[in-house]
C-alpha positions in Angstrom: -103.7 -177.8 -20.4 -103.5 -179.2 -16.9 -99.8 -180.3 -15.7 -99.6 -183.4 -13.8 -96.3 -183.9 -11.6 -97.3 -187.8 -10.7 -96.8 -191.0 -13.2 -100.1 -191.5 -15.1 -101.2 -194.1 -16.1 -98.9 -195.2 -18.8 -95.5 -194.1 -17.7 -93.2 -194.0 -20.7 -89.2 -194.9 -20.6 -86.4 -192.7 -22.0 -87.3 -194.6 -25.7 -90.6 -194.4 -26.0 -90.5 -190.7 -25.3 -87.9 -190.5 -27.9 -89.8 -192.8 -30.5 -93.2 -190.5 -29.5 -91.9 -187.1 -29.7 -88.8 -187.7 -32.4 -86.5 -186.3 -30.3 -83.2 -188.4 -29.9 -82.5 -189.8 -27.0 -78.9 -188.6 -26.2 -80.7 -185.1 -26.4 -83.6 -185.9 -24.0 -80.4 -186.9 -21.5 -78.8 -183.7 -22.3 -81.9 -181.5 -21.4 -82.8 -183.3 -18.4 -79.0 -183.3 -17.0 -78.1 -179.4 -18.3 -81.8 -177.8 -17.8 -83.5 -180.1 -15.3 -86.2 -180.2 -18.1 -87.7 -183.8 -16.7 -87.9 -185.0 -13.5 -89.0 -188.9 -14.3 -90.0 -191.4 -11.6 -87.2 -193.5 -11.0 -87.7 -197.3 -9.7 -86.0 -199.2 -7.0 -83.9 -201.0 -10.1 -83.2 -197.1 -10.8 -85.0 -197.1 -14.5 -86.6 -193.6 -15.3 -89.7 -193.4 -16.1 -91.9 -190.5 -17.6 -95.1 -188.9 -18.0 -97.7 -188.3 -20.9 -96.8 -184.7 -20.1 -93.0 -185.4 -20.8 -93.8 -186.7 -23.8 -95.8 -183.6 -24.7 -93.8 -181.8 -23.2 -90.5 -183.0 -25.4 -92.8 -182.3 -28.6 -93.3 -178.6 -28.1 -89.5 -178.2 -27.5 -88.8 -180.2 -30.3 -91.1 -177.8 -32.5 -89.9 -174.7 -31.1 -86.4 -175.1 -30.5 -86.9 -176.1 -34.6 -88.3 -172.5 -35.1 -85.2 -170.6 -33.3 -85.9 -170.6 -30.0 -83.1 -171.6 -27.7 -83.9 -174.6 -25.3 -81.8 -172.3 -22.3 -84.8 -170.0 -22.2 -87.6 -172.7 -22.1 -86.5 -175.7 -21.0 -88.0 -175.4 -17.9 -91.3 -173.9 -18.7 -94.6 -175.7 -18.1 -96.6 -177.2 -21.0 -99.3 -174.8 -21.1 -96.7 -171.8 -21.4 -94.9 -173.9 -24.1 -98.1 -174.3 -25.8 -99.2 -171.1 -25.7 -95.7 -169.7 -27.0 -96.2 -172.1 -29.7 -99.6 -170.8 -30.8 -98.2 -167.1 -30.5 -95.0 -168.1 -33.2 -98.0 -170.0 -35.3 -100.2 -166.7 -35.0 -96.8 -164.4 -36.1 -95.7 -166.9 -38.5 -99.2 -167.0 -40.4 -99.4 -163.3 -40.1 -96.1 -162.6 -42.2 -96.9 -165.2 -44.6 -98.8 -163.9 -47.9 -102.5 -163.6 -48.0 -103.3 -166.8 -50.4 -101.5 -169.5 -47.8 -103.3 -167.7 -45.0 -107.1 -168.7 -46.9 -105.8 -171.8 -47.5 -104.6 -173.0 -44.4 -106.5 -176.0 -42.6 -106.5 -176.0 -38.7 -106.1 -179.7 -36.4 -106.6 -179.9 -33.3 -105.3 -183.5 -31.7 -105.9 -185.8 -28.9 -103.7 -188.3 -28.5 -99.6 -187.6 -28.1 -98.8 -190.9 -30.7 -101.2 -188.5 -33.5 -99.0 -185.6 -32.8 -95.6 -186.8 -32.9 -96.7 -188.6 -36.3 -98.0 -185.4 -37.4 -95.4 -183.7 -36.6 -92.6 -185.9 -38.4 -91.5 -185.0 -41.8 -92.1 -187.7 -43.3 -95.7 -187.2 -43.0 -95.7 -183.3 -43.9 -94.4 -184.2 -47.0 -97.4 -185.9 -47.9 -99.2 -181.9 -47.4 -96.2 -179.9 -49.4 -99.2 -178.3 -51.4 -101.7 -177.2 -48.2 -100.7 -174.9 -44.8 -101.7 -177.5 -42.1 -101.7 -175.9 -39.0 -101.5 -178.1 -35.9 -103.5 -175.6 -33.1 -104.0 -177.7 -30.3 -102.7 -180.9 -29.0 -103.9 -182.5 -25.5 -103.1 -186.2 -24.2 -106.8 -187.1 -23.7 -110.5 -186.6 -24.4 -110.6 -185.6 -20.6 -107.8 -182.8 -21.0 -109.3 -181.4 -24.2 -112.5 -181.2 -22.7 -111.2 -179.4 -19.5 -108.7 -177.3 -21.8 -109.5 -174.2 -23.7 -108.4 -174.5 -27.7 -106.7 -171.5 -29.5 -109.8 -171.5 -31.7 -112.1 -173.4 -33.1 -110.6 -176.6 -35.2 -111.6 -176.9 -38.9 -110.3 -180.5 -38.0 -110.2 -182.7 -34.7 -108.3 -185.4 -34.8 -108.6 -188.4 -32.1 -106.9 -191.3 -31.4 -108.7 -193.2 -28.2 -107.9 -197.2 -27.6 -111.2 -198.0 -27.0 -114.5 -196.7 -29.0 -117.4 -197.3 -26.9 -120.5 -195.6 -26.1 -118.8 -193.2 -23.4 -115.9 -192.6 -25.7 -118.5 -191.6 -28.0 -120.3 -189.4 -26.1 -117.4 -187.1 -25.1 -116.4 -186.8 -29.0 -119.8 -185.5 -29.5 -119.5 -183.4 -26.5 -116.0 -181.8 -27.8 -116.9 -181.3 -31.5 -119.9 -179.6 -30.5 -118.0 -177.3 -27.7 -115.0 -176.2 -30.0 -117.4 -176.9 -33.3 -115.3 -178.8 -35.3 -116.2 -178.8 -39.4 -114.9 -182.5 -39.5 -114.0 -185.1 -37.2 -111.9 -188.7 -38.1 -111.0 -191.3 -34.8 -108.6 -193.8 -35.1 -109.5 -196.6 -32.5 -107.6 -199.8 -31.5 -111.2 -201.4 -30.4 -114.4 -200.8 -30.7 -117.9 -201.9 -30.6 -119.3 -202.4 -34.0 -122.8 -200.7 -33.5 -120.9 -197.3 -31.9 -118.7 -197.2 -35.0 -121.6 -197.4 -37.2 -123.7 -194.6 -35.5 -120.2 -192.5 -35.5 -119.8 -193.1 -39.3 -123.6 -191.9 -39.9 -123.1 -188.6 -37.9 -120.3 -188.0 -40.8 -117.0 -189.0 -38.5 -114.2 -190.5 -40.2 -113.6 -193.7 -38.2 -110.8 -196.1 -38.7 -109.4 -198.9 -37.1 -105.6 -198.8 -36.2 -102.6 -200.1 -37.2 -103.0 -197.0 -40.6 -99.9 -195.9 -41.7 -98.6 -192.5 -42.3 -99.9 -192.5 -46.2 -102.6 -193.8 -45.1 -103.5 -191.3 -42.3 -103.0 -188.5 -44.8 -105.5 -190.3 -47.2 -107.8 -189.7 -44.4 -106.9 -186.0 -43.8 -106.5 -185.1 -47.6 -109.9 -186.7 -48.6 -112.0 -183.8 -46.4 -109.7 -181.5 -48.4 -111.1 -179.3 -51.5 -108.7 -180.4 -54.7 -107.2 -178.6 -56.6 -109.4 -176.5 -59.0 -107.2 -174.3 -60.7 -109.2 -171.4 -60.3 -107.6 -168.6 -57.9 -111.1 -166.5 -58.0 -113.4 -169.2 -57.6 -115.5 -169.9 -54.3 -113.6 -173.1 -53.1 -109.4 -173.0 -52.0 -107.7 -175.8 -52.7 -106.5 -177.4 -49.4 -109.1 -176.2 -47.6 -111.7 -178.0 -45.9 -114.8 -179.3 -47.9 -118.0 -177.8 -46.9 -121.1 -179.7 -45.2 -123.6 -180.6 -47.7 -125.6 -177.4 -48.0 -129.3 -178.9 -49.7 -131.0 -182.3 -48.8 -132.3 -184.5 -51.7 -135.9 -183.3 -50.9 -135.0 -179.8 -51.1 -132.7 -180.5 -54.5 -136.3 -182.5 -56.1 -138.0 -179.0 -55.0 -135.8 -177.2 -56.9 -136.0 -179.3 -59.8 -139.7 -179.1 -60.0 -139.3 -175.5 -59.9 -140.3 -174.6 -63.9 -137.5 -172.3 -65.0 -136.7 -169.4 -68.1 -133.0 -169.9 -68.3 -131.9 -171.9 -71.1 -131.7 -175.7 -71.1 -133.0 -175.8 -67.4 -130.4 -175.3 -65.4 -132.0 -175.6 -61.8 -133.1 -179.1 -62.8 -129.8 -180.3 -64.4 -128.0 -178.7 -61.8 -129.9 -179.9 -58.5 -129.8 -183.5 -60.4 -126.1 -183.8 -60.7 -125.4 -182.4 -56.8 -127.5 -185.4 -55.9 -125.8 -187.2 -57.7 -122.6 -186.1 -56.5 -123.4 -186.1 -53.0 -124.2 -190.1 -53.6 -120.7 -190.6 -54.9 -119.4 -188.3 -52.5 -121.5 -190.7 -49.5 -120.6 -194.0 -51.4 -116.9 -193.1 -51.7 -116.5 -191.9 -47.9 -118.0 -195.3 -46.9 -115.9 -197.1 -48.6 -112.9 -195.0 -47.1 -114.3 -195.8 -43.7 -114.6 -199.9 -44.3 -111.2 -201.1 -45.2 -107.9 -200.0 -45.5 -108.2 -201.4 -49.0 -108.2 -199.2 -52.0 -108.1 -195.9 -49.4 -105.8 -194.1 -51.2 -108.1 -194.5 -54.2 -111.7 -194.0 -52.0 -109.7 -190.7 -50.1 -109.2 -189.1 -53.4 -112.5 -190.1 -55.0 -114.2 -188.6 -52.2 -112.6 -185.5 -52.3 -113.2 -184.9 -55.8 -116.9 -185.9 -55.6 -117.3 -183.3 -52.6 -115.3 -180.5 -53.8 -117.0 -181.0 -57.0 -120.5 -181.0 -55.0 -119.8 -178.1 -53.5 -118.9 -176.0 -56.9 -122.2 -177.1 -58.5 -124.0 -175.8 -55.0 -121.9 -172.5 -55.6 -123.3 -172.5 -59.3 -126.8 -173.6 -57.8 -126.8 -170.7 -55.4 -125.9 -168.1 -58.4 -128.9 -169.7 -60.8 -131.3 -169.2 -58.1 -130.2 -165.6 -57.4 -130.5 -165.0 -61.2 -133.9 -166.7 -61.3 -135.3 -165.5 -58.3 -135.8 -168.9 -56.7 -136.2 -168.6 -52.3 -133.4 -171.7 -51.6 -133.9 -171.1 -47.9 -138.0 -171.4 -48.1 -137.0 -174.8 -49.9 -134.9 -176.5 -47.5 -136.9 -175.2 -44.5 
């Protein structure tokens, strides 16, 4: 990530750097006077003012001096060596935990410093206390991410732009497809309606903001495989649900297909995954209209798509049993 040493656009004072990163401000004071860890702008009526970078910058402390490291020995380091000493605790930290969190661990990669510090605040990670979130990457702007490298590839990118518009839109494309991203949800102050639609068709998550913290975690969970209570089976709970694997014309293929297993099982079982994926499209729709309901709509979804992507698991073993080409049918 690139450092900038001038006021952006959007320079911050002490509070809002507190409010953004959750660090207090009587600490912020403390680092800046004892480890020259800022070096804000100040105005002819001698107010301080600070960067987006501060602000990022006062989040990675906040998250490492929280995992033992002692704010002497990195106060003054830029934000890409904070970052990348983050990612290299993350990397140790997942590497000594057992083998089951490590599958089920979900990756994020943000844009926007107002996502991260609500990420990062507990109130919010007590909404995952059953899934390993990992936060890889988090850059200030579409224009940074794009310019930055990311520690890997996102299961999750997470966006927060003020306006959505047919540029803004354009470089979302652009950085899903370069870091391919599984799933992508934007949270917008304004927008123009036809842009959000096209979004929501590609299979973005797009709200409007003011969401709250439940609310974003609705969002989140509801790409999520539930719970299934099976440790051997092919889905993880809290990991992300997969793409819809067969089209509706390719499902009718397989239906038609005449079959020797008992009670027809291709047919019964490419019927009910398009029915599913229905549910699964109806329910993610209504998640992406209102905020109304979105608890209910996040969950729905989730179940309907976890569920879809069992019965295409099952599918895919009937057809290996029977013989059946899957890929000749959805070529």
């Amino acid at each position: 990530m690139t450092v900038s040493k001038t006021i952006q656009n959007h320079p911050h004072k002490i509070g809002a750097v507190s409010s953004l990163s959750g660090v207090p401000t009587p600490t912020l004071r403390i680092w800046e006077s004892r480890y020259d860890t800022f070096k804000p702008h100040k105005t002819e009526t001698n107010h301080r003012l600070y960067t987006e970078d501060d602000v990022l910058k006062a989040i990675l402390l906040k998250r490492l001096t929280e995992q033992g490291h002692a704010i002497s020995a990195i106060a003054q380091m830029s934000t890409t060596a904070l970052n990348n000493l983050l990612q290299k605790q993350q990397s140790s930290n997942h590497t000594k935990s057992a083998a089951s969190l490590a599958s089920q661990s979900v990756s994020i990669a943000i844009v926007g410093l107002t996502l991260a510090s609500r990420i990062e605040s507990k109130k919010f990670t007590l909404d995952f206390n059953n899934h390993a979130i990992r936060v890889t990457d988090i850059f200030s702007s579409n224009a940074e991410a794009m310019a930055g490298n990311f520690q890997e590839s996102p299961q999750i990118l997470l966006i927060h732009t003020n306006s959505l518009h047919a540029g803004i839109q354009f470089e979302i494309h652009r950085l899903a497809e370069k870091n391919q991203a599984l799933q992508v949800i934007v949270l917008y102050n304004f927008g123009q309606e036809p842009v959000i639609q096209s979004m929501k068709e590609c299979g973005m998550i797009v709200r409007r903001e003011p969401i709250t913290d439940s609310e974003l975690a609705d969002l989140i969970k509801s790409v999520l495989v539930v719970d299934t209570s099976s440790k051997s089976g092919p889905l993880k709970s809290g990991t992300l649900i997969p793409q819809r694997k067969y089209s509706d014309m390719a499902l009718l293929k397989v239906a038609n297909i005449s079959s020797n297993v008992l009670c027809e099982c291709p047919k019964h079982v490419a019927e009910i995954i398009s029915q599913l994926a229905s549910f699964e499209q109806y329910s993610h729709d209504c998640l992406n209209k209102s905020n109304e309901d979105a608890h209910l709509h996040a969950h729905l979804s989730a179940i309907s798509g976890s569920a879809r992507a069992l019965f295409e698991s099952a599918l895919e073993m009937i057809a290996k049993h029977e013989g059946i080409d899957l890929d000749a049918l959805t070529q």
